[in-house]
C-alpha positions as CSV (number, residue, x, y, z in Angstrom):
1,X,-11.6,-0.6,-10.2
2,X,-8.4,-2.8,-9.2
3,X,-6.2,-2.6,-6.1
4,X,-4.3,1.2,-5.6
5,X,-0.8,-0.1,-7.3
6,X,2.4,1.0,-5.3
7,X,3.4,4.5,-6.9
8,X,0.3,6.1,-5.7
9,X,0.3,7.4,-2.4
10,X,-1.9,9.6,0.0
11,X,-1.4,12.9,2.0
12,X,-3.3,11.4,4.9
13,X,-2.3,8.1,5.3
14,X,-0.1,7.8,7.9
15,X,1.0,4.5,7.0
16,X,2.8,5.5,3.8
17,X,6.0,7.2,3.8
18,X,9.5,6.6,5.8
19,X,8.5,8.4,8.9
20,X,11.0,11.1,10.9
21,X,9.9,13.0,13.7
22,X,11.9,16.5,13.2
23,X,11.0,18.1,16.6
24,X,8.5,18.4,19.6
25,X,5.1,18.7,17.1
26,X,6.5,18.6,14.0
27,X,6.2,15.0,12.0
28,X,7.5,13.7,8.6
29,X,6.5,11.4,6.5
30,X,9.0,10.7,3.6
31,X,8.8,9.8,-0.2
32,X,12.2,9.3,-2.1
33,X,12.9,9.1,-5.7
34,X,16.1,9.0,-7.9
35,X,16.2,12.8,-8.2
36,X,14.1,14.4,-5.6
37,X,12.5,13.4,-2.5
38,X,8.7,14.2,-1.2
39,X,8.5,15.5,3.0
40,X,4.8,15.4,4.0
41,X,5.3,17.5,7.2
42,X,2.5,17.9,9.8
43,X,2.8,20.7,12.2
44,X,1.1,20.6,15.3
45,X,-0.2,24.6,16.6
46,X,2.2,26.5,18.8
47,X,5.1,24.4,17.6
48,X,8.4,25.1,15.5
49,X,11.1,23.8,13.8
50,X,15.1,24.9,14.4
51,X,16.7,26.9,12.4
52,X,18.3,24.9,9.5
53,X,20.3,24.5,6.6
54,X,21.3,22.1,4.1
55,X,23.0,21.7,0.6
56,X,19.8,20.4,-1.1
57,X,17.4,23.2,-2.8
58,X,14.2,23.1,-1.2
59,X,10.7,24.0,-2.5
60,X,7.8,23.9,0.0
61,X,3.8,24.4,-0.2
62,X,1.4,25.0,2.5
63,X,-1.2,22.7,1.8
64,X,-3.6,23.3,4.9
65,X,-3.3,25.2,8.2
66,X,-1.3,28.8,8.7
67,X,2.3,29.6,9.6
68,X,5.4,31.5,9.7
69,X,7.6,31.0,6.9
70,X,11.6,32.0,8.3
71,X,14.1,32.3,5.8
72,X,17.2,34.4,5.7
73,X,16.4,36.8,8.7
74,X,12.8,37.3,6.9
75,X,9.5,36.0,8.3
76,X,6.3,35.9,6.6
77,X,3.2,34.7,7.2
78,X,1.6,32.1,4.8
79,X,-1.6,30.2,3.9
80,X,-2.7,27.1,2.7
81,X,-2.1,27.8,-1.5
82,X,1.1,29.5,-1.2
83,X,4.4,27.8,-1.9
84,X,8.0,28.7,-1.3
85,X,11.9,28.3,-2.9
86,X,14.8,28.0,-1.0
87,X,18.1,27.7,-1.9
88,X,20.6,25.3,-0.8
89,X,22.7,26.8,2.3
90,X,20.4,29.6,3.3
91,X,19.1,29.1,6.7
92,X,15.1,28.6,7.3
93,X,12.4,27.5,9.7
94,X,8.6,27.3,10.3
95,X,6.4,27.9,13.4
96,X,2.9,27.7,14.0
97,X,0.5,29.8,16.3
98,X,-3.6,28.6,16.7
99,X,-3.7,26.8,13.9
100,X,-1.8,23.6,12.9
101,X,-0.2,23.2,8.9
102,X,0.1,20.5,6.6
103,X,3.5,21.3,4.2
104,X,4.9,19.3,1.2
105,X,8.2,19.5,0.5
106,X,10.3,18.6,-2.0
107,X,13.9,18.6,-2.1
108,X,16.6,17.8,-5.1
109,X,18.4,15.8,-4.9
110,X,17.4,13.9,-2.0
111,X,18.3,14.3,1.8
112,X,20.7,11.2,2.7
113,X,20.0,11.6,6.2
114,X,16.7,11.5,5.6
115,X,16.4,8.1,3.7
116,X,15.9,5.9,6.9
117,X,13.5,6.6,9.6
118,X,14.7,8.7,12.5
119,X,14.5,12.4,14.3
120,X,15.7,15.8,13.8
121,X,16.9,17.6,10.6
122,X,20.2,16.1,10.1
123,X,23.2,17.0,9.7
């Protein structure tokens, strides 16, 4: 088998990605295309992320761990398979309790603020 070529990439390698930190336990590490943009977001336990919005629609899965899913005044409790939608503008968040989470998300079209390395959620 030849060498891994450039457009394949890996959840757990920490060397891939454009990385942000978004908050206290809360890391990103980000992939951007032309029309949408990848967010491999680790969560530490007991941590959580602000309460945010932002123009770009939003689509998230919980790939590994447990959380709380916040969106629109609602919170509900996910695990690793399920997957969520938000729209553009509507304000959301995500905290953890014993266990830590490993969330994908994928935004369109892609966060400006979050094609360079940094910290926070943006604007």
């Amino acid at each position: 088998m030849s060498q891994i070529p450039a457009w394949v990439f890996n959840l757990h390698d920490q060397s891939q990605g454009i990385q942000r930190q978004l908050a206290d336990g809360l890391s990103a590490r980000i992939f951007v295309g032309e029309q949408a943009m990848l967010s491999v977001v680790k969560i530490e336990p007991h941590s959580a992320g602000k309460m945010h919005s932002h123009p770009q629609e939003q689509w998230g899965v919980l790939l590994e761990g447990e959380c709380i899913r916040i969106q629109d005044g609602e919170e509900v409790t996910v695990t690793a398979g399920d997957f969520w939608h938000t729209p553009g503008n509507v304000m959301h968040g995500i905290r953890t309790g014993e266990k830590g989470a490993l969330v994908l998300d994928v935004f369109s079209p892609p966060r400006d603020e979050y094609k360079q390395a940094g910290s926070g959620f943006g604007n």
